[in-house]
Every structure is written in structure tokens, then in C-alpha cells.
C-alpha positions, 0 to 999 in steps of 0.5 A: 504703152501697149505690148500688143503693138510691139511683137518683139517685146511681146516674145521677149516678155514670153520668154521671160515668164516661161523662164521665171525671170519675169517678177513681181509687177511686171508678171501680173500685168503680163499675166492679164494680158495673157488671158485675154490675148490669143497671139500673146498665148500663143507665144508663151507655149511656143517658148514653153515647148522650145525651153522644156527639152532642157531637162532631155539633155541636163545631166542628173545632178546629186543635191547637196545633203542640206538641200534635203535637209532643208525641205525635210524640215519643211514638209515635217518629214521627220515629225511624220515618220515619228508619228507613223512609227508610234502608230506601228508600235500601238498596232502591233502591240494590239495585235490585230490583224487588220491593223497590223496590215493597213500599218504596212500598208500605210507606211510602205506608202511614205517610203515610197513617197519619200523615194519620189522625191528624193529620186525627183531632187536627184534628177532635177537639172541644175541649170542656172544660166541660159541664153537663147540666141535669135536671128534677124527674124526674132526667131530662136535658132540656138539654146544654151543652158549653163551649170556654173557649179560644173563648169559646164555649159551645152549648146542645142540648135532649136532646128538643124542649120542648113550649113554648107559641108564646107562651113561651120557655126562658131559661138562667140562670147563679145566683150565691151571692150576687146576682141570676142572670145571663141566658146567653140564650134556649134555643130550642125544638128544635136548638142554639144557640151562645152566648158564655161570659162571664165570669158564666156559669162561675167558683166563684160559681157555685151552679147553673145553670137554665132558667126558662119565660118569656114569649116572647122572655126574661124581661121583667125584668131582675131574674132569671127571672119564670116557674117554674124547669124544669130545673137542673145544673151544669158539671162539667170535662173531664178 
């Protein structure tokens, strides 16, 4: 089968390999048709340049102290604050002026390198959950990106909706079987932040959806009462 001639496949596997979830086989073959298929190119940088305002709107998070630990041992971080304390000692006792300086120098350097990384580590999201929700056209409309260690979950619209003052966009989480469950009211331009409960993520989940209600939420609590615009599901940061 070639993914050239199924376009919605082609956006799907796009936005899989920005994401990361795209592994092992699957990737290489993607990664060959990607050097030579303009369209396929194209594709992957628009999904590059709709999925990396994510960091704009993830709040800093603290890593847990193994985290740091972990990556200490594994660059030998430890090992080269030894060897550049023992390389301070050997200089001062020569007491040469030079040496003393370029010393400084040298270790004023590893601090601040070890200050980028651990102020990168702190700032890095701790996003593993997102969706990306599509109408009829194929077409991203809304992003959601999830921290399941704070509960907590924000929805963005790629592009302000043209939504009438009198109406409202409502998330809704779908069961296989009963009736959808409201996420919230997704307003019409910029994000919210919303809490990720236990019906808005688990494997009963068969999509997630975005109806048009009257303002304020579907006056029903039965599900949504007004048409269904856009439709997609979590996929799970590697």
C-alpha cells in the first residue's frame, strides 16, 4: 500500500512522528517517504508548527529529585566536578596566576552549565497525554494536552471559532457504552485549563467531541443536543 495516495492517513502518521508515537518500523519506512515527498513535508511541519505552541501554555513543573539524580549519573556529572575540584586544588597549590585564572574560569563554566540544565529540567512541560481534535475536512481545530500526575488538562483552538454570542463549543468525552460525559465549555478563542477526572481518559473511552450548544453548555444532561464539529482522541507521550 502506498500512503501517498491515502491523504488522511498520510496527516495521521505526520502527526504521529512529530509526536513521537510513531516507532520502530513504522518510522523508518515513514522517514524514507519523508525524503523524497514534498506533500508528505509539507505536512510534518505543519503538524511541527501546531504541536510546538504547547510548551507556550504548559505550566513549569518541578522534576522529581531521582530525575536529576538519574541524568547526574548518567552524564558522570559527579566524576567531573571531582576532577575539576582536584584540578582547582593542584593549581592554587602551584600558585600561578594564569592557572589560578583559567581554573575560575573553567569552573565557572560547569556551574553554569549545570544551571541550564537543571533550569531546562524545571521547565520542561510534563505533558503526557494529548488529543488533537479534527472536523470533517481532516482539519485540526482544537488541541488538548494533559498532565495526569496534576489532574489537569488545557484545551486551545488552533484558530478562533466563528461561534454566534448565543452559542458555546462543549468538550465531551464518549463511552462505548453510555451516555457522553461533559469535559466543559471550550471558549471561543485562547485556552482553558480544566480538571482530568477520571471520564475524561481511561480505555472506555471511544472518542472525544466537540458539539455546538446553546450558550453557556448543553442545557440537557443527557449529552450534547447540538451537531457534533469536531472529533479525536488521546494518544500517550512517549
Amino acid at each position: 500500500m502506498n500512503i501517498r495516495d491515502n491523504p488522511q492517513l498520510c496527516d495521521k502518521l505526520a502527526a504521529e512522528y512529530v509526536l513521537g508515537t510513531l516507532r520502530g518500523g513504522a518510522r523508518r519506512r515513514f522517514e524514507r517517504y519523508l525524503r523524497d515527498d514534498v506533500v508528505l513535508q509539507r505536512l510534518t511541519a505543519e503538524w511541527q508548527e501546531r504541536l510546538m505552541p504547547m510548551a507556550e501554555f504548559s505550566g513549569a513543573q518541578t522534576p522529581r529529585a531521582q530525575v536529576w539524580r538519574a541524568i547526574e549519573r548518567r552524564l558522570g556529572l559527579g566524576q567531573v566536578q571531582k576532577r575539576a575540584h582536584a584540578a582547582w586544588q593542584f593549581w592554587r597549590t602551584e600558585s600561578l596566576t594564569f592557572w589560578r585564572s583559567l581554573s575560575l574560569a573553567s569552573l565557572a563554566a560547569t556551574l553554569l552549565m549545570v544551571g541550564v540544565l537543571r533550569s531546562t529540567l524545571v521547565e520542561a512541560p510534563q505533558v503526557d497525554l494529548v488529543a488533537t481534535l479534527i472536523d470533517d475536512k481532516a482539519r485540526t481545530a482544537l488541541l488538548l494536552t494533559a498532565d495526569s500526575e496534576r489532574r489537569v488538562f488545557t484545551a486551545r483552538l488552533v484558530e478562533n471559532a466563528p461561534v454566534a454570542a448565543d452559542k458555546s463549543l462543549q468538550l465531551w468525552a464518549v463511552p462505548k457504552e453510555g451516555a457522553p460525559r461533559s469535559l466543559g465549555v471550550i471558549p471561543p478563542e485562547g485556552a482553558i485549563e480544566l480538571p482530568l477526572t477520571g471520564g475524561a481518559v481511561g480505555d472506555d473511552i471511544a472518542t472525544l467531541a466537540v458539539s455546538l450548544e446553546p450558550r453557556g453548555g448543553s442545557p440537557g444532561a443527557g449529552g450534547p443536543t447540538g451537531p457534533i464539529l469536531y472529533k479525536g482522541n488521546w494518544v500517550r507521550m512517549l
